[in-house]
FINUPA-187148 format. One line per 10 residues: for each residue x, y, z of N, C-alpha, C. Coordinates in Angstrom, 2 decimals. Layout:
FINUPA-187148
X,Y,Z,X,Y,Z,X,Y,Z | ...
***
This chain:
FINUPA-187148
-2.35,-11.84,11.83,-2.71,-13.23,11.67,-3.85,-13.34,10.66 | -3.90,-14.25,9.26,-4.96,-14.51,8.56,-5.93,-15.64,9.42 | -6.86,-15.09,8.60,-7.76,-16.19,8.88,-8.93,-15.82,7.64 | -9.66,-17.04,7.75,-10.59,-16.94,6.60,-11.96,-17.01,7.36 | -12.93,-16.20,6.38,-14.96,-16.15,6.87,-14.99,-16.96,5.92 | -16.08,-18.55,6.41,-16.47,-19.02,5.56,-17.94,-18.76,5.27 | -19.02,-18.50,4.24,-20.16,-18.64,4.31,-20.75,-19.85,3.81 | -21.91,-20.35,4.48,-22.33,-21.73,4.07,-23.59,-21.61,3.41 | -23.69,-21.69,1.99,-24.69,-21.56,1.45,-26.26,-22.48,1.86 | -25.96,-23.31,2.88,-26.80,-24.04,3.42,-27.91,-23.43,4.62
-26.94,-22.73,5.55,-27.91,-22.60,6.60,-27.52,-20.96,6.64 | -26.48,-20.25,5.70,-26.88,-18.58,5.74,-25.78,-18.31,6.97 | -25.25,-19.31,7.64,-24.32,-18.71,8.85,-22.66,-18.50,8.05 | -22.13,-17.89,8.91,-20.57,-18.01,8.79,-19.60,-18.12,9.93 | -18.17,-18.63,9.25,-17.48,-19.13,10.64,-16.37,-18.93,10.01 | -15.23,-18.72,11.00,-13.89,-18.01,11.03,-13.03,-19.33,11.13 | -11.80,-19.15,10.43,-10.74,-20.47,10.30,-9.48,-19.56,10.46 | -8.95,-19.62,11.62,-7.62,-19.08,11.42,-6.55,-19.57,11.52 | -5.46,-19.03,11.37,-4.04,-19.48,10.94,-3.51,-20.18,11.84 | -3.62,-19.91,12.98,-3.61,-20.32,13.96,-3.96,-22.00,14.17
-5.53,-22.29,13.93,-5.74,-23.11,13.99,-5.85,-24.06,12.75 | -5.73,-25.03,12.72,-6.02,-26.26,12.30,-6.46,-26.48,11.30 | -5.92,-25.50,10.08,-6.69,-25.12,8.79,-6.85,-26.59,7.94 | -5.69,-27.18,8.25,-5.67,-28.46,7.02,-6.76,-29.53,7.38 | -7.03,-29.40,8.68,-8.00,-30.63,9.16,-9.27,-30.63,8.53 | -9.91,-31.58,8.19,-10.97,-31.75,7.36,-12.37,-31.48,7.96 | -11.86,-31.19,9.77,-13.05,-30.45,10.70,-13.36,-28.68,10.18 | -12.19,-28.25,9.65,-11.79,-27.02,9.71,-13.22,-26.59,8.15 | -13.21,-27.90,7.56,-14.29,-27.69,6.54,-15.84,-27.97,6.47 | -16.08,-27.71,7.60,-17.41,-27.90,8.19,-18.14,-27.24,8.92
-19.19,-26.94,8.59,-20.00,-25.89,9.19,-20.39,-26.03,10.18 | -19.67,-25.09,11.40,-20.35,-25.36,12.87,-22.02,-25.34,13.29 | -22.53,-24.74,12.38,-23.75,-24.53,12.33,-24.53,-25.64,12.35 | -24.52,-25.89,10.83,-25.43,-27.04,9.89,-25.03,-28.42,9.98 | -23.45,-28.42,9.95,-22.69,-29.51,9.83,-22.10,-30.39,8.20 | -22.80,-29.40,7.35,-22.42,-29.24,6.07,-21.10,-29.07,5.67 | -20.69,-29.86,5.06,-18.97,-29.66,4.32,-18.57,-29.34,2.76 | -17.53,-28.59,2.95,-16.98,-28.37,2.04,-16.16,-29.45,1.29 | -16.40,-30.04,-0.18,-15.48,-30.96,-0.40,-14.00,-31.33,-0.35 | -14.21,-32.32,0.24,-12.26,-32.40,0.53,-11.38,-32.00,-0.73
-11.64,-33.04,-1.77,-10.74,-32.15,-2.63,-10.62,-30.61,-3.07 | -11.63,-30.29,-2.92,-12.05,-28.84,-2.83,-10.67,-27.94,-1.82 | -11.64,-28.66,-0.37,-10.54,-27.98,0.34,-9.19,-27.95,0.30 | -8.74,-29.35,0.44,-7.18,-29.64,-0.01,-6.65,-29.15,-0.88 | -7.21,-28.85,-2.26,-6.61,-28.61,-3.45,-6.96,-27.08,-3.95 | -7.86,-26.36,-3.36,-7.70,-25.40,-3.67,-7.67,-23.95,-2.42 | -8.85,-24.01,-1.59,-8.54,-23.51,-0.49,-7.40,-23.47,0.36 | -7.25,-24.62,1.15,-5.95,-24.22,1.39,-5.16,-23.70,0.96 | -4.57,-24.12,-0.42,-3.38,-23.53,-0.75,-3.44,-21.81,-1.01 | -4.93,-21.67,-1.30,-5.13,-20.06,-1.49,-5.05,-19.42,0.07
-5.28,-20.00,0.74,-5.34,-19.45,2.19,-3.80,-18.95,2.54 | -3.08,-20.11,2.28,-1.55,-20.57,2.77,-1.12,-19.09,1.47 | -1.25,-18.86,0.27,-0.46,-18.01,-0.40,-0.93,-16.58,-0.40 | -2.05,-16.15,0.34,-2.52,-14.75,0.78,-1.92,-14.78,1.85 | -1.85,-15.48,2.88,-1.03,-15.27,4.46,0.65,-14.72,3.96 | 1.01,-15.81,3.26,2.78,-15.97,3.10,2.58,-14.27,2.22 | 2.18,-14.04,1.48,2.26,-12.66,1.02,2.15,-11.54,1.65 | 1.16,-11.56,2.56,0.85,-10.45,4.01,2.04,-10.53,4.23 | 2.65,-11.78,4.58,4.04,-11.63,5.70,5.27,-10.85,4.72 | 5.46,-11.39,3.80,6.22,-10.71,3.04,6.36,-9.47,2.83
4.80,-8.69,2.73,4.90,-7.69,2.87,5.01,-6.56,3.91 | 4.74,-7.25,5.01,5.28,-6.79,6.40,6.73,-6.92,6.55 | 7.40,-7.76,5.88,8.82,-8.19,5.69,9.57,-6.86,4.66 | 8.70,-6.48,3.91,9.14,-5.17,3.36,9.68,-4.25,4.36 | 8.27,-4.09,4.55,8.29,-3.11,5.28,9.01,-2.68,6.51 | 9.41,-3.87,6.98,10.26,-3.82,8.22,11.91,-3.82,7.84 | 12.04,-4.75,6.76,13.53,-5.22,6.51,14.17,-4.34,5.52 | 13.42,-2.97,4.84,13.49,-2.41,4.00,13.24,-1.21,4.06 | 12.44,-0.73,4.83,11.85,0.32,5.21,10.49,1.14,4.31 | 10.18,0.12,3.39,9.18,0.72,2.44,7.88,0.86,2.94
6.77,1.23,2.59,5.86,1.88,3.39,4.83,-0.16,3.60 | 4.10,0.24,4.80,3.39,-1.02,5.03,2.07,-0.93,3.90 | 2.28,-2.22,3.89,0.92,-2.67,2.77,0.23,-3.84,2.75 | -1.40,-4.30,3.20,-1.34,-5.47,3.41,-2.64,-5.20,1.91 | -3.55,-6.77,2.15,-4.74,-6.64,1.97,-5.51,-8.13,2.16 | -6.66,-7.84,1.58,-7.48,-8.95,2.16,-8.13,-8.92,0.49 | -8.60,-10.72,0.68,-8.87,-11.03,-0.52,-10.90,-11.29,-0.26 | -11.61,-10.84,-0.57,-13.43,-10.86,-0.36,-13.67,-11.21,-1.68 | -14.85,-12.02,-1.11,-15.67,-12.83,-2.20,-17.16,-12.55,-1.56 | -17.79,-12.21,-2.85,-19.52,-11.85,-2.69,-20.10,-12.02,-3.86
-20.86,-13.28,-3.75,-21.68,-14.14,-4.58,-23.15,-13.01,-4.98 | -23.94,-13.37,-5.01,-24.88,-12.93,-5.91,-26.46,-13.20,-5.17 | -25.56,-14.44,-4.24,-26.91,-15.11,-2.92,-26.44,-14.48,-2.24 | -24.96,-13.90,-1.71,-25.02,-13.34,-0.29,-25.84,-12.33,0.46
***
């Protein structure tokens, strides 16, 4: 299951969004912490869809691997700013 760490350059915390839950909701872009948000168009237009096309690729590639027999391969996509 994906899920994403968000860090909030505001209050230094981070918080988990997973696939599972409720990624598109505009709660899902807000810092449990601070209460600081990420911009909607932001989120809508670019996050998500990056979220949604690293997941669908994991699966695919588990889909290899199972439907094909080729060896398993996932990965994860990290981001580290310069403040982190």
């Amino acid at each position: 299951m994906a899920f994403m760490r968000i860090y909030c350059g505001s209050c230094g915390q981070h918080w988990e969004v997973y696939e599972r839950d409720d990624w598109n909701s505009s709660k899902a872009a807000i810092c449990p912490h601070c209460g600081k948000s990420i911009d909607g168009q932001t989120w809508v237009n670019q996050v998500v869809p990056a979220f949604c096309a690293a997941a669908d690729a994991n699966r695919e590639l588990e889909r290899d691997a199972t439907g094909y027999g080729l060896p398993r391969f996932r990965f994860d996509i990290l981001s580290k700013s310069r403040t982190d």
